[in-house]
C-alpha positions in Angstrom: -1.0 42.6 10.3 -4.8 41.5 11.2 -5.8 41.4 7.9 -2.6 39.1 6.9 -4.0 36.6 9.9 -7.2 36.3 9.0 -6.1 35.4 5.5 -3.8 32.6 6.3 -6.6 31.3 8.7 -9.2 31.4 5.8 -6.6 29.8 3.5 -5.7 27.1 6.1 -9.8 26.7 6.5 -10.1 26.2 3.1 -7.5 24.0 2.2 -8.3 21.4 5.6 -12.1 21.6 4.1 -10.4 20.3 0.3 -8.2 17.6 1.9 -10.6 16.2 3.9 -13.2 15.9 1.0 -10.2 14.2 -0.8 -9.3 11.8 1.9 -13.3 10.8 2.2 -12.7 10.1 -2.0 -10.1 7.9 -2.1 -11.0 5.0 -4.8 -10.2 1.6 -1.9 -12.3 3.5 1.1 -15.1 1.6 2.2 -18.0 3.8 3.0 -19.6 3.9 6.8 -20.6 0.6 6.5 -17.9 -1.1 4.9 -18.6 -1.5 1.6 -16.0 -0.9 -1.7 -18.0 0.7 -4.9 -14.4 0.7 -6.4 -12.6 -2.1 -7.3 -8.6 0.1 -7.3 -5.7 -0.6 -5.3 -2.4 1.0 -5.6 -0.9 -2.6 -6.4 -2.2 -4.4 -9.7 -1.5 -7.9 -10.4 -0.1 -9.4 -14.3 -2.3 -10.0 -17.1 -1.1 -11.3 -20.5 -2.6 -8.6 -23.5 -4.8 -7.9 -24.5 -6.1 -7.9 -20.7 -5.4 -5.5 -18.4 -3.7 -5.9 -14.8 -6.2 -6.5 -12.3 -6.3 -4.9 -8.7 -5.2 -7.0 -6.0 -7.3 -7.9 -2.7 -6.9 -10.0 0.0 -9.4 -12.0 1.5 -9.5 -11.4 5.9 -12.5 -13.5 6.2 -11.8 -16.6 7.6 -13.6 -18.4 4.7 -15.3 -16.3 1.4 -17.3 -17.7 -1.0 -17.0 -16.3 -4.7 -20.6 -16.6 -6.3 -22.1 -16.8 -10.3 -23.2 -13.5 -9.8 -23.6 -11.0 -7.4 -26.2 -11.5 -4.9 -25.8 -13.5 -1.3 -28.5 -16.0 -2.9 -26.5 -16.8 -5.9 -24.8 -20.2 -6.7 -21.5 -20.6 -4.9 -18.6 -21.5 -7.7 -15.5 -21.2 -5.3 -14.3 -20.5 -1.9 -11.7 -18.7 -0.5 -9.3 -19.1 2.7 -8.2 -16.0 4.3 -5.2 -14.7 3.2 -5.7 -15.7 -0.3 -4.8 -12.5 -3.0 -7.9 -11.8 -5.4 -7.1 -10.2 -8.7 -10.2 -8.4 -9.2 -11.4 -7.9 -13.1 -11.5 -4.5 -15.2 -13.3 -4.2 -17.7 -12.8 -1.5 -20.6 -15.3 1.1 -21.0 -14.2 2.9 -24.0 -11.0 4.0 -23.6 -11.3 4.0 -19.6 -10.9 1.3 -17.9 -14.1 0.4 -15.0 -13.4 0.3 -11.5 -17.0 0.2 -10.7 -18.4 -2.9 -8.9 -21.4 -4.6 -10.0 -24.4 -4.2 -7.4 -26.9 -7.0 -6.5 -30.7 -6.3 -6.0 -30.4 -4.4 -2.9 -28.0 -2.3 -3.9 -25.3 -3.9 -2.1 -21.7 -4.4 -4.2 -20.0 -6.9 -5.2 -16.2 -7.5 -6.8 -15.4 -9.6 -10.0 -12.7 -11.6 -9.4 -11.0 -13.1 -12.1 -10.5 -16.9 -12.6 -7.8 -18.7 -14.8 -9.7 -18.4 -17.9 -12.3 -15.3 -18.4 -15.1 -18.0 -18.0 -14.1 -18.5 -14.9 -15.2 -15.4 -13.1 -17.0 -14.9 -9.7 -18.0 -12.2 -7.5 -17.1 -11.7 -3.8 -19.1 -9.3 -1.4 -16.9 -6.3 -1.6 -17.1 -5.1 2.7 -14.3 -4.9 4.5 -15.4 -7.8 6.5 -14.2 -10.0 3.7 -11.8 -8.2 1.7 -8.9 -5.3 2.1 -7.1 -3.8 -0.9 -3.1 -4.7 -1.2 -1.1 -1.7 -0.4 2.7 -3.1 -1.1 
């Protein structure tokens, strides 16, 4: 009977330790200080082919400005008024799609958001500050 205790309490040890390194992996979790490196919600907007449905943000800043490129000292292309939904851009990387945001010079990242025509692309600072992922 001991020995049947002290196996559910090692199994119930090790699955807590699994779940919580899941929970600490989920792809729209900002890190400790707020950041997104992934660019995946569980709600995707419309693209017409041969694009691919976009993830959908939306913006809790009171303003946001979407920039040329990432970096706070870039050029700023277009703002944004809280509560505006951002379809964010995914680009194919051979037959995955990337999720991955791109990262300015201090390492900070940044989300593509996508514009009526492809040309039209800007990047927002991806910290939950500005931004939270749509979740219905």
């Amino acid at each position: 009977m001991k020995a049947r205790i002290v196996t559910v309490l090692t199994l119930l040890a090790m699955t807590s330790t699994s779940l919580s390194g899941i929970a600490q992996t989920t792809p729209n979790a900002p890190d400790a200080q707020g950041d997104y490196y992934r660019n995946d919600t569980p709600v995707q907007g419309t693209a017409p082919r041969p694009l691919m449905a976009g993830s959908l943000w939306q913006v809790v800043a009171a303003e946001l400005n979407c920039r040329q490129e990432p970096g706070s000292d870039q050029t700023v292309v277009r703002q944004y008024r809280q509560g505006a939904v951002l379809q964010v851009e995914v680009y194919r990387g051979g037959s995955d799609e990337v999720l991955l945001n791109a990262k300015d010079t201090t390492g900070k990242p940044w989300m593509p958001v996508r514009g009526k025509r492809s040309a039209d692309r800007c990047y927002v600072r991806a910290n939950q500050r500005y931004i939270q992922p749509v979740t219905e």
